[in-house]
PDB file of N, H, CA, C and O in Angstrom:
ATOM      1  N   UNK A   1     102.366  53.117  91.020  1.00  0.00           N
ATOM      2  CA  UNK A   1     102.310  54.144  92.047  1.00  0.00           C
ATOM      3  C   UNK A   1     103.288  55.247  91.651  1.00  0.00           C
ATOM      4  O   UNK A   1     104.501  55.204  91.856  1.00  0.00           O
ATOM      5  N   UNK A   2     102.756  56.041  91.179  1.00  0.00           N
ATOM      6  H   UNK A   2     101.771  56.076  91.012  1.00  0.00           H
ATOM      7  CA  UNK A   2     103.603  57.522  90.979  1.00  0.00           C
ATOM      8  C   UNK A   2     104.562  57.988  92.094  1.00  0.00           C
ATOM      9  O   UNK A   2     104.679  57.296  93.105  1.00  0.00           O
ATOM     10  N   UNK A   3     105.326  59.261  91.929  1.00  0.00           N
ATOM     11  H   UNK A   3     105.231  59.823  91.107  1.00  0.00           H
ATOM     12  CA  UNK A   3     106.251  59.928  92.812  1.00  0.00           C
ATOM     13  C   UNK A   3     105.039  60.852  93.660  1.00  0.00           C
ATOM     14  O   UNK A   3     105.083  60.924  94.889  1.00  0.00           O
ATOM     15  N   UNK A   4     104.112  61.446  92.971  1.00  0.00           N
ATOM     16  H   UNK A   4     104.076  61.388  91.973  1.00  0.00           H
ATOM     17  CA  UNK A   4     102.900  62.365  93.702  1.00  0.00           C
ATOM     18  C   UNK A   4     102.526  61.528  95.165  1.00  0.00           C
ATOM     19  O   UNK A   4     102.046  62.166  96.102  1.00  0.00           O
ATOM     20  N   UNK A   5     102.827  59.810  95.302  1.00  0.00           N
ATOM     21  H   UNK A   5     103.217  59.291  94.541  1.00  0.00           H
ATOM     22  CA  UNK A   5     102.109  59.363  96.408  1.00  0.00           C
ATOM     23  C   UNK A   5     103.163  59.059  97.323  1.00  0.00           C
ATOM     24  O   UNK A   5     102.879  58.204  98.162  1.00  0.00           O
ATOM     25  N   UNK A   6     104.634  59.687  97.380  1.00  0.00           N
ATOM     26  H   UNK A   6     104.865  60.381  96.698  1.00  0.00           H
ATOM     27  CA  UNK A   6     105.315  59.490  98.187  1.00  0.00           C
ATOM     28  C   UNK A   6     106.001  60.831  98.906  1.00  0.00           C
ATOM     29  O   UNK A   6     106.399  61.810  98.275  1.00  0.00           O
ATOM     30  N   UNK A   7     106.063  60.661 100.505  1.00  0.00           N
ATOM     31  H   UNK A   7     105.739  59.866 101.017  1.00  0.00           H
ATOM     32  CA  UNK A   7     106.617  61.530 101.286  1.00  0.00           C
ATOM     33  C   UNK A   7     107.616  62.311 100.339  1.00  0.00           C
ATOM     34  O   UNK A   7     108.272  61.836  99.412  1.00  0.00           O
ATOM     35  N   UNK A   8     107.572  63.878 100.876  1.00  0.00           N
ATOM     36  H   UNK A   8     107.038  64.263 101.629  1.00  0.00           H
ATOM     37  CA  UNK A   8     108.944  64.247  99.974  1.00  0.00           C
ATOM     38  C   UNK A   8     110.231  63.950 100.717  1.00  0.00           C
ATOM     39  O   UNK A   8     111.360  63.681 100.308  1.00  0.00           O
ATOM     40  N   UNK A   9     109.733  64.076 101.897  1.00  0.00           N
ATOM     41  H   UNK A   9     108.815  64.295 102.228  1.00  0.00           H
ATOM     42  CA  UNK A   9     111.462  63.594 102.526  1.00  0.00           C
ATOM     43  C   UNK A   9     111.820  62.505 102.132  1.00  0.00           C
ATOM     44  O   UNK A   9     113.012  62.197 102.135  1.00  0.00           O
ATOM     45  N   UNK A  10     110.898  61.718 101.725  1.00  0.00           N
ATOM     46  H   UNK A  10     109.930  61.968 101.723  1.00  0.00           H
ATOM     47  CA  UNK A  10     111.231  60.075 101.439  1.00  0.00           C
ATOM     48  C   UNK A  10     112.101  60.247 100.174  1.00  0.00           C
ATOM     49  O   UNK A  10     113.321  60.082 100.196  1.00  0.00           O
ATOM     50  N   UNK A  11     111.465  60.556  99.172  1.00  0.00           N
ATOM     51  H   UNK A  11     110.474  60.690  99.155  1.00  0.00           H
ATOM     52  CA  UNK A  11     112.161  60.668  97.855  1.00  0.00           C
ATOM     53  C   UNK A  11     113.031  61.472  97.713  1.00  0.00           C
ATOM     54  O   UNK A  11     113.844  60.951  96.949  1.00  0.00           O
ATOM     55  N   UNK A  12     113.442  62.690  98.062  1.00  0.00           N
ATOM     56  H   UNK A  12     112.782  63.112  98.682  1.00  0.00           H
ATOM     57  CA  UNK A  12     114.780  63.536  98.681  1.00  0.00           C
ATOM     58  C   UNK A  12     115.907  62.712  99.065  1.00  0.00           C
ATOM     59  O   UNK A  12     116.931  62.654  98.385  1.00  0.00           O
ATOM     60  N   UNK A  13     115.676  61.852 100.521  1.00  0.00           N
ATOM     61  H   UNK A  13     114.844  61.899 101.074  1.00  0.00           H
ATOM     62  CA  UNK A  13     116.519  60.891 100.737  1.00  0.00           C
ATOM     63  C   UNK A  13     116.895  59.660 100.116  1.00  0.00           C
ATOM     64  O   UNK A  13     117.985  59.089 100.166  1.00  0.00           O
ATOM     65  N   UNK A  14     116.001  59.379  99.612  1.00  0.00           N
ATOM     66  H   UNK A  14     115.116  59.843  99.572  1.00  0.00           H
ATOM     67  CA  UNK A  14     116.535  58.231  98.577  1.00  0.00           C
ATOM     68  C   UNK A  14     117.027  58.380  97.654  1.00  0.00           C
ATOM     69  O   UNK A  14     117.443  57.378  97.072  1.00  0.00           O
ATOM     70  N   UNK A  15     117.247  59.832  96.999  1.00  0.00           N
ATOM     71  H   UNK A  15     116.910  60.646  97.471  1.00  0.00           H
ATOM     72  CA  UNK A  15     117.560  60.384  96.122  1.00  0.00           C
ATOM     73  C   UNK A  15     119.143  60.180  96.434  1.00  0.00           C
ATOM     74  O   UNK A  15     119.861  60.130  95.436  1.00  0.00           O
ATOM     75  N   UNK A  16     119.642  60.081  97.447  1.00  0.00           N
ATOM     76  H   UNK A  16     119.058  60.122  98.258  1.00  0.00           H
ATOM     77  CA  UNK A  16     121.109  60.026  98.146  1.00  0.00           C
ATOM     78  C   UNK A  16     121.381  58.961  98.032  1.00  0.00           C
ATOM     79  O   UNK A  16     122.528  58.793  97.618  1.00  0.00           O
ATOM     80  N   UNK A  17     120.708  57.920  98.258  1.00  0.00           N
ATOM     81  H   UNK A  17     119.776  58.057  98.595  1.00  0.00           H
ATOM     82  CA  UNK A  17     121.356  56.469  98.408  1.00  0.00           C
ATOM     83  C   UNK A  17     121.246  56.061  97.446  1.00  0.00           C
ATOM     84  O   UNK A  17     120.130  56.407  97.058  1.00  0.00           O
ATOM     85  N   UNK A  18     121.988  55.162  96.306  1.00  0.00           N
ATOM     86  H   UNK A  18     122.894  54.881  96.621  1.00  0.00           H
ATOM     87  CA  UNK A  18     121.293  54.438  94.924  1.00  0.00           C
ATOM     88  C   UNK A  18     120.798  53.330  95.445  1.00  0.00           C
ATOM     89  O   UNK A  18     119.601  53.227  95.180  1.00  0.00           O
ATOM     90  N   UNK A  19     121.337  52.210  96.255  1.00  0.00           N
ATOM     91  H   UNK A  19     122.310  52.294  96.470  1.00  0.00           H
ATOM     92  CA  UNK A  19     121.384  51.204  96.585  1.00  0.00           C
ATOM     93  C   UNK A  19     120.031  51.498  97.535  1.00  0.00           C
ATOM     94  O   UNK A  19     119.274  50.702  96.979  1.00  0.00           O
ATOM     95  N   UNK A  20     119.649  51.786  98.035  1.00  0.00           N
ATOM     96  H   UNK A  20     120.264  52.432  98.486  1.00  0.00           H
ATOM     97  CA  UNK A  20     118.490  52.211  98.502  1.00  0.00           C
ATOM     98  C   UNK A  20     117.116  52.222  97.404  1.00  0.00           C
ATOM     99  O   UNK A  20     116.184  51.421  97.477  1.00  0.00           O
ATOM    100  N   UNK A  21     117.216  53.101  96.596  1.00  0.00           N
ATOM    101  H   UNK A  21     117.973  53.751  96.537  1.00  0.00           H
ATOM    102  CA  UNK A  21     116.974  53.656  95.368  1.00  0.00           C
ATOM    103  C   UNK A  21     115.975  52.320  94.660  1.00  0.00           C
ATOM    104  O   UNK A  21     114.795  51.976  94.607  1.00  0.00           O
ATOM    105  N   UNK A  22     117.552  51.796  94.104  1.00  0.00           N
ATOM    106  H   UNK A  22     118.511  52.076  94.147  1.00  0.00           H
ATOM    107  CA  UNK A  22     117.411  50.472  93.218  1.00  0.00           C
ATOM    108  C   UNK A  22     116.688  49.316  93.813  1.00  0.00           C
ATOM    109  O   UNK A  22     115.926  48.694  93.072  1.00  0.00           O
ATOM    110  N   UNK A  23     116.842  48.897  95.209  1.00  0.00           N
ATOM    111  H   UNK A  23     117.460  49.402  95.810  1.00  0.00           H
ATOM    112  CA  UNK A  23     116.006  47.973  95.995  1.00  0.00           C
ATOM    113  C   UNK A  23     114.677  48.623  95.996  1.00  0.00           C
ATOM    114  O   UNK A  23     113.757  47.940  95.546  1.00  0.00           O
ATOM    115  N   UNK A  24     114.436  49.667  96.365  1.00  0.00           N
ATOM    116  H   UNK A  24     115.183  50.223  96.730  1.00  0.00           H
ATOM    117  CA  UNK A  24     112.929  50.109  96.160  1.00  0.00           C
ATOM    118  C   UNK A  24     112.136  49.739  94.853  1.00  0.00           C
ATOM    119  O   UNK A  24     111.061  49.144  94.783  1.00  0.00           O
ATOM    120  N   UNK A  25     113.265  50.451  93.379  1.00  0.00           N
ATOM    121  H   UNK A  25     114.139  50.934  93.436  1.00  0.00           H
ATOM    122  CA  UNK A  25     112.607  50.009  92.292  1.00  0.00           C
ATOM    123  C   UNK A  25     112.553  48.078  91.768  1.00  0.00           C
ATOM    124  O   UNK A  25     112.169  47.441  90.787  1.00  0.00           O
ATOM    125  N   UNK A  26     113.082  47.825  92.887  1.00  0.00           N
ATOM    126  H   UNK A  26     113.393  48.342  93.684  1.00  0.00           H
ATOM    127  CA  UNK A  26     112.821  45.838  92.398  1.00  0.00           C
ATOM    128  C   UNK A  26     111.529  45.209  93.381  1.00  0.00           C
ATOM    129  O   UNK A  26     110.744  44.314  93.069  1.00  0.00           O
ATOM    130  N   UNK A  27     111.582  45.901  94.519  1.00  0.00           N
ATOM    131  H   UNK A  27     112.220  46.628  94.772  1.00  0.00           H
ATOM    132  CA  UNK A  27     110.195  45.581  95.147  1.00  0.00           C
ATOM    133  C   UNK A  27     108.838  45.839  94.239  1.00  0.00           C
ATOM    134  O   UNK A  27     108.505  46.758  93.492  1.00  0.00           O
ATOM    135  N   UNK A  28     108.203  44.598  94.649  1.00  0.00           N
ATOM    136  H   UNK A  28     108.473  43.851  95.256  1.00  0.00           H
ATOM    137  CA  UNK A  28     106.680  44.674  93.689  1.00  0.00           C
ATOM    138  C   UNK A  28     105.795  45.640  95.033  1.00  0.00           C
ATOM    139  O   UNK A  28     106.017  46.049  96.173  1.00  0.00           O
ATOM    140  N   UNK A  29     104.653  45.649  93.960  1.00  0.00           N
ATOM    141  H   UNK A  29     104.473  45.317  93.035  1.00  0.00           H
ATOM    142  CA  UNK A  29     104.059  47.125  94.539  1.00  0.00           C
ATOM    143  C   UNK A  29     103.325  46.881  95.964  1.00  0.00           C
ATOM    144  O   UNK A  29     102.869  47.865  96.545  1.00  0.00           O
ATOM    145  N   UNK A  30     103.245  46.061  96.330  1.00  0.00           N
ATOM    146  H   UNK A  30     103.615  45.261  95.857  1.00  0.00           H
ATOM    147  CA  UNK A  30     102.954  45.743  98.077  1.00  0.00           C
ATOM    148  C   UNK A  30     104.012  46.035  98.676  1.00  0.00           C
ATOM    149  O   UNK A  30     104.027  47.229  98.973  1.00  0.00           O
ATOM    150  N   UNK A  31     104.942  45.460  99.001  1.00  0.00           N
ATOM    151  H   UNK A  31     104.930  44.489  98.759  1.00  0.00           H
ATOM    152  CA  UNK A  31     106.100  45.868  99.410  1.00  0.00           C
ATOM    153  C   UNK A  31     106.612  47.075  99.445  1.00  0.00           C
ATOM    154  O   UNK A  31     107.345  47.442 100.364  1.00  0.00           O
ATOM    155  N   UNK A  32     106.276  47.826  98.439  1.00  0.00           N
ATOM    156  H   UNK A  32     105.681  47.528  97.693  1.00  0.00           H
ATOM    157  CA  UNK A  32     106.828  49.514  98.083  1.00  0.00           C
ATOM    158  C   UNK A  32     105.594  50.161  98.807  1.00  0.00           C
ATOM    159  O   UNK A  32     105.750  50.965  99.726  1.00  0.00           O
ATOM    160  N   UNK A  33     104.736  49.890  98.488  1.00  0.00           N
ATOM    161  H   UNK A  33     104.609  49.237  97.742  1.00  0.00           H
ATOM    162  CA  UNK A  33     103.198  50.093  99.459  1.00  0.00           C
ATOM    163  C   UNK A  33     103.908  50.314 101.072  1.00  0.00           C
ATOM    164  O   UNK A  33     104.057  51.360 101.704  1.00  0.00           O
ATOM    165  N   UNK A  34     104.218  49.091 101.387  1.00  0.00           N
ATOM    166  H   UNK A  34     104.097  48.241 100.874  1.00  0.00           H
ATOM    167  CA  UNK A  34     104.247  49.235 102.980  1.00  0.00           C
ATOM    168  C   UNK A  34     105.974  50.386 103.116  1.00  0.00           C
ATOM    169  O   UNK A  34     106.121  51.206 104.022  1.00  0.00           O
ATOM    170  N   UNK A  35     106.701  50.213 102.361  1.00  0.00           N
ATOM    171  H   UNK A  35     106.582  49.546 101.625  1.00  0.00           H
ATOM    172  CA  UNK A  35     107.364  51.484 103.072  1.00  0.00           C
ATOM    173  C   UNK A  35     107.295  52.786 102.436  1.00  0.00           C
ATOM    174  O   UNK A  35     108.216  53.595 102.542  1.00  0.00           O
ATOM    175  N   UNK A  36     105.749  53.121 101.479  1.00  0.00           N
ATOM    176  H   UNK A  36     105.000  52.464 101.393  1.00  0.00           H
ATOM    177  CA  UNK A  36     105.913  54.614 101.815  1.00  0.00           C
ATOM    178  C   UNK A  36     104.604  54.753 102.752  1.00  0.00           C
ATOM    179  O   UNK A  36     104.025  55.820 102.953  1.00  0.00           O
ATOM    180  N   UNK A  37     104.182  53.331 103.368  1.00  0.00           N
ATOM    181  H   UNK A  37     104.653  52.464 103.205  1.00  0.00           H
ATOM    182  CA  UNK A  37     103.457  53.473 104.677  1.00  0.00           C
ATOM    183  C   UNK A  37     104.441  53.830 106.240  1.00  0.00           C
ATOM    184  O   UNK A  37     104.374  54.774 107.027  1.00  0.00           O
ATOM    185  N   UNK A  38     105.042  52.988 106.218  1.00  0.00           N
ATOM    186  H   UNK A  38     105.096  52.221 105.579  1.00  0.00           H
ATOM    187  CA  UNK A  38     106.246  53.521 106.735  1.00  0.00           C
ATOM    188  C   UNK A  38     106.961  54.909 107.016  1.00  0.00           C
ATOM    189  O   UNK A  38     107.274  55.439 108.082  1.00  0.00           O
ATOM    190  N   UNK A  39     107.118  55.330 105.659  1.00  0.00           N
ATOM    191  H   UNK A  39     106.863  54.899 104.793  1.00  0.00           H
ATOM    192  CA  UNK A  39     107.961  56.814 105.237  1.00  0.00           C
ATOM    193  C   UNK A  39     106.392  57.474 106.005  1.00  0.00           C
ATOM    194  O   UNK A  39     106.517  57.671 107.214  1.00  0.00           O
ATOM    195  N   UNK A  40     105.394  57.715 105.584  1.00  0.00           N
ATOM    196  H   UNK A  40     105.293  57.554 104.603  1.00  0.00           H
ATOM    197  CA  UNK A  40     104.530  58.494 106.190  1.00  0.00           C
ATOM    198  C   UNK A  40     104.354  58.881 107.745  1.00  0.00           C
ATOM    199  O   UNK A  40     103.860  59.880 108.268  1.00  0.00           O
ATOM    200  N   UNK A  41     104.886  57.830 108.242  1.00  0.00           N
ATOM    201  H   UNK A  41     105.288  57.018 107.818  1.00  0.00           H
ATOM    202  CA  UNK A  41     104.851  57.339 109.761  1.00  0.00           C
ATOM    203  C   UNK A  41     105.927  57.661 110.235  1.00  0.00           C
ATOM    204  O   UNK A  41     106.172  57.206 111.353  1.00  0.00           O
ATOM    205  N   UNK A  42     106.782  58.399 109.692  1.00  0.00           N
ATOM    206  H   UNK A  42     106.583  58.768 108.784  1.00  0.00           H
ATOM    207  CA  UNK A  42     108.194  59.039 110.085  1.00  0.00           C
ATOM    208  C   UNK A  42     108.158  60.381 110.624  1.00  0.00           C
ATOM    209  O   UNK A  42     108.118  61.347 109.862  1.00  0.00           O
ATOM    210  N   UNK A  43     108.169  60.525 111.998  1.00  0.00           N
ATOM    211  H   UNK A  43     108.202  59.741 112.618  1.00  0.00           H
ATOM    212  CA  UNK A  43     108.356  61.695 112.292  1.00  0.00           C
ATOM    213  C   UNK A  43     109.699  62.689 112.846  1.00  0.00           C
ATOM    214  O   UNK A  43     109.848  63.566 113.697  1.00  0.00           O
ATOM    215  N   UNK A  44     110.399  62.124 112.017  1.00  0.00           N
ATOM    216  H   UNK A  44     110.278  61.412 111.325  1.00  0.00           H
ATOM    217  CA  UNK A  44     111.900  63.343 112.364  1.00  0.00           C
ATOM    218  C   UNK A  44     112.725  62.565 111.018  1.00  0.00           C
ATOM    219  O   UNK A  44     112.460  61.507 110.447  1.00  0.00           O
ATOM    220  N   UNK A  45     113.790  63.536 110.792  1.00  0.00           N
ATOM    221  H   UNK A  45     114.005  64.396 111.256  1.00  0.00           H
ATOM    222  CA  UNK A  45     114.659  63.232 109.604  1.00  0.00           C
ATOM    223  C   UNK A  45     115.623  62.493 110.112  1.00  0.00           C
ATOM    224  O   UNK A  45     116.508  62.243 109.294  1.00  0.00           O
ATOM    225  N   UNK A  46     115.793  62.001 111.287  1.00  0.00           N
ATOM    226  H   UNK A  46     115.074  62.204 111.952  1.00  0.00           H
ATOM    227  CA  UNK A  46     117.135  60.912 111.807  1.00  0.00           C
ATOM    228  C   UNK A  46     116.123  59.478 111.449  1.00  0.00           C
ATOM    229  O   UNK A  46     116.646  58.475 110.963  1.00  0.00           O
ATOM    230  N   UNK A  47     114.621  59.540 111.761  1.00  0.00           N
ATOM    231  H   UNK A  47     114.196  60.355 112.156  1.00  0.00           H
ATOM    232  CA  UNK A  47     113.840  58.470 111.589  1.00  0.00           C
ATOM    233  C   UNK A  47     114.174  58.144 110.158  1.00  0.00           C
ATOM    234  O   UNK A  47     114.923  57.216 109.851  1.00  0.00           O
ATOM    235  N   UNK A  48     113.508  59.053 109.179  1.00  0.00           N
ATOM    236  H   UNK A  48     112.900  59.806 109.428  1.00  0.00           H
ATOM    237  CA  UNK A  48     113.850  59.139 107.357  1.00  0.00           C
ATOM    238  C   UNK A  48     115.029  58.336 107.239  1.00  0.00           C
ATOM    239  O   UNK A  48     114.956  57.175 106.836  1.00  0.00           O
ATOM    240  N   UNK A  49     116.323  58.981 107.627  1.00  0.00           N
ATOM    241  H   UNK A  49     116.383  59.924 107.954  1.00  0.00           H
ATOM    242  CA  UNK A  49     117.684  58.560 107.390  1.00  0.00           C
ATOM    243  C   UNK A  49     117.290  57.280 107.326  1.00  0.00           C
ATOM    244  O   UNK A  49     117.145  56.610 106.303  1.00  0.00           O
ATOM    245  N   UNK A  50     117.065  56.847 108.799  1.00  0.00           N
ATOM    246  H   UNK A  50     117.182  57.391 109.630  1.00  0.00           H
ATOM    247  CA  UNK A  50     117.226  55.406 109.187  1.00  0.00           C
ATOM    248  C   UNK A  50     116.300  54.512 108.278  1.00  0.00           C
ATOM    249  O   UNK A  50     116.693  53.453 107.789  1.00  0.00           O
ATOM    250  N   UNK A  51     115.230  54.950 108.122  1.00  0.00           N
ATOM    251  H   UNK A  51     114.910  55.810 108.519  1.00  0.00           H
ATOM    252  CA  UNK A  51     114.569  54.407 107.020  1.00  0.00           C
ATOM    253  C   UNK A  51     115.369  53.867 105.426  1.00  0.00           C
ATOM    254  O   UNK A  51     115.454  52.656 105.219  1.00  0.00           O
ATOM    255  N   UNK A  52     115.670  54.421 104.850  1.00  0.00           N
ATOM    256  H   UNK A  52     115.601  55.404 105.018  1.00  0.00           H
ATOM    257  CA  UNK A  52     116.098  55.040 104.084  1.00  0.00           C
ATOM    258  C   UNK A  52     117.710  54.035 104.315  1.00  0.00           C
ATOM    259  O   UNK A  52     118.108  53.225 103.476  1.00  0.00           O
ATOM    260  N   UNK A  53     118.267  54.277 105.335  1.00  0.00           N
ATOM    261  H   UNK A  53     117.944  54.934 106.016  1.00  0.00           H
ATOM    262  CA  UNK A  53     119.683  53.035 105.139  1.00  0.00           C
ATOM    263  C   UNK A  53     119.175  51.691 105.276  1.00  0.00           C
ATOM    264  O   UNK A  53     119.738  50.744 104.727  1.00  0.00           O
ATOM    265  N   UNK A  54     117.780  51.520 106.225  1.00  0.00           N
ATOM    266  H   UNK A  54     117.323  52.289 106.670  1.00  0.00           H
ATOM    267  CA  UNK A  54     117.530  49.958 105.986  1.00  0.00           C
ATOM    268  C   UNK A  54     117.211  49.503 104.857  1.00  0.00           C
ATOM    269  O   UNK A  54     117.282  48.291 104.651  1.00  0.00           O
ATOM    270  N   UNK A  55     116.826  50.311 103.966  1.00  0.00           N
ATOM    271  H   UNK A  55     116.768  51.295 104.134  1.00  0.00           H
ATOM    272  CA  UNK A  55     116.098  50.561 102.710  1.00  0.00           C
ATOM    273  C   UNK A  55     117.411  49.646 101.791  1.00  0.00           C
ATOM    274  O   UNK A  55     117.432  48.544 101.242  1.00  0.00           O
ATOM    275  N   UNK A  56     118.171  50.474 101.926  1.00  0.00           N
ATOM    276  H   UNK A  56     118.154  51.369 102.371  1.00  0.00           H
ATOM    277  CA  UNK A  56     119.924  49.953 101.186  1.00  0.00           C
ATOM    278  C   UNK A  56     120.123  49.016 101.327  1.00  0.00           C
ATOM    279  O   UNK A  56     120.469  48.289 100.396  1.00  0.00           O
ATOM    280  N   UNK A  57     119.986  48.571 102.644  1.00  0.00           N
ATOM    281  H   UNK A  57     119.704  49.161 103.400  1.00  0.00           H
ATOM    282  CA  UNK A  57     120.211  46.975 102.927  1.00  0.00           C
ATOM    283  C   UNK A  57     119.338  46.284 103.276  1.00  0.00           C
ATOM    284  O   UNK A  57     119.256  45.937 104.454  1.00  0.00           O
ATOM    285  N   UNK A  58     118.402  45.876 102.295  1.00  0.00           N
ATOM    286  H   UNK A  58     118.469  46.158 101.338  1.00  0.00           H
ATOM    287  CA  UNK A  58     117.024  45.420 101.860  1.00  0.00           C
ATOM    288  C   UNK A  58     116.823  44.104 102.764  1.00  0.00           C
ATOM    289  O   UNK A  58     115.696  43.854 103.190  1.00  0.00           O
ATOM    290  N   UNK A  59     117.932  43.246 103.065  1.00  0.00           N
ATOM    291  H   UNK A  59     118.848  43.450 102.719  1.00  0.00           H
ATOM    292  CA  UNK A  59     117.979  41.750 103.810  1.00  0.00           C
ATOM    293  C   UNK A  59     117.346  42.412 104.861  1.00  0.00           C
ATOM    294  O   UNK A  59     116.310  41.877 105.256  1.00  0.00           O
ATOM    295  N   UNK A  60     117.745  43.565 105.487  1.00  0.00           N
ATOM    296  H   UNK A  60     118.587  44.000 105.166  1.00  0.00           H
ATOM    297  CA  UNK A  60     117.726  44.060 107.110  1.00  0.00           C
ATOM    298  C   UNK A  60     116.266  44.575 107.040  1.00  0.00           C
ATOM    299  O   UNK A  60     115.494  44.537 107.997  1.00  0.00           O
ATOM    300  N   UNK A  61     115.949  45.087 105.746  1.00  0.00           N
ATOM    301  H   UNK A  61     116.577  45.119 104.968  1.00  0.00           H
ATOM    302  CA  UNK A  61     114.478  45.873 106.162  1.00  0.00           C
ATOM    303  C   UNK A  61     112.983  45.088 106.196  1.00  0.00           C
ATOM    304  O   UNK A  61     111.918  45.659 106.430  1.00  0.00           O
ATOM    305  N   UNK A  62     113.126  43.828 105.946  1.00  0.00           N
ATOM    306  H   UNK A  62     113.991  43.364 105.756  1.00  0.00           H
ATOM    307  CA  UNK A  62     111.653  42.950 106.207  1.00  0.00           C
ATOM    308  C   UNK A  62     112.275  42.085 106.776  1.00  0.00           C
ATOM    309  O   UNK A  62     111.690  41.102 107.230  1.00  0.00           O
TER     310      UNK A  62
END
């Protein structure tokens, strides 16, 4: 799954967090599937954020 199929706010903000970042790139591609299903379904940038820190702390986000 390319960068073309993800929100830009998504990848902007993750661009901030590594730890965020790096858990995204160890998820297999279902998993990465459902949160730029997620990221799509975000409607305000406090939502993104929050996305995006559960993201970091990967235990908290499934």
């Amino acid at each position: 799954m390319g960068n073309s199929n993800m929100p830009m706010g998504f990848t902007f903000s993750m661009s901030a967090n590594e730890k965020a970042m790096n858990n995204f790139a160890r998820m297999n591609e279902e998993e990465r599937a459902r949160v730029i299903e997620k990221a799509r379904n975000v409607s305000s940038k406090h939502e993104m954020e929050k996305l995006i820190q559960d993201l970091g702390e990967r235990d908290k986000f499934f």
